[in-house]
Steps between C-alpha positions, in 0.01 A plus 500: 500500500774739363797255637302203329472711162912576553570152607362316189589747242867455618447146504410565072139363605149692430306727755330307741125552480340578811120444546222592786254284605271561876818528749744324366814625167573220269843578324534300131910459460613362138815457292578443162666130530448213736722409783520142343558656149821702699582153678545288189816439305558502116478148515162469622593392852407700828628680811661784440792334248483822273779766542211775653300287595326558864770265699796397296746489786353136565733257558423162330363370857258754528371416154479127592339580817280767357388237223389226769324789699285531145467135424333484853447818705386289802886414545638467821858595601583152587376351142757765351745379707430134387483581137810758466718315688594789730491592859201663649664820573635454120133505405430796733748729367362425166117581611604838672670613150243392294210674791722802522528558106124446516488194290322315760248515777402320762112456558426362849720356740611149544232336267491767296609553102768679292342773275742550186488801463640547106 
């Protein structure tokens, strides 16, 4: 609990607050802006545009292909492929970054869904 108190007060976030109830710890974690609000640009668009923002080392791709993934989070790879234009191990590449920046997860396996995760 000490290491969760540390973590978000370097993160600049509030205490968690931690509550009992029978067996089981519930842990209540908040912060003072929302990860879309940090996401958006000065323009009013989305995905991490803003200098600070959560991801802004996406490359134009990544926004396209995180944009379809939000028009339609049921997605496939081979739909991205259609629609960018691109090679499938284009579109890959493009997933990994976006997964590995946490931008996106995936929920299920082959019929499955893209959860956006700004």
């Amino acid at each position: 609990m000490s290491r969760l108190r540390k973590l978000c007060e370097q993160a600049g976030n509030p205490e968690p607050a931690f509550s009992e109830s029978g067996d089981f710890v519930d842990i209540e974690f908040s912060r003072e802006t929302s990860l879309a609000a940090t996401a958006t640009n000065e323009a009013g668009g989305s995905i991490g545009g803003q200098k600070g923002g959560l991801i802004p080392e996406l490359t134009e791709r990544q926004r396209e292909v995180l944009t379809l993934i939000q028009e339609n989070p049921a997605i496939s790879r081979q739909a991205l492929v259609d629609k960018l234009g691109i090679n499938a191990s284009a579109v890959q590449k493009h997933l990994d970054k976006l997964k590995e920046g946490g931008a996106i997860e995936r929920i299920g396996g082959t019929r499955g869904y893209w959860k956006v995760k700004l």
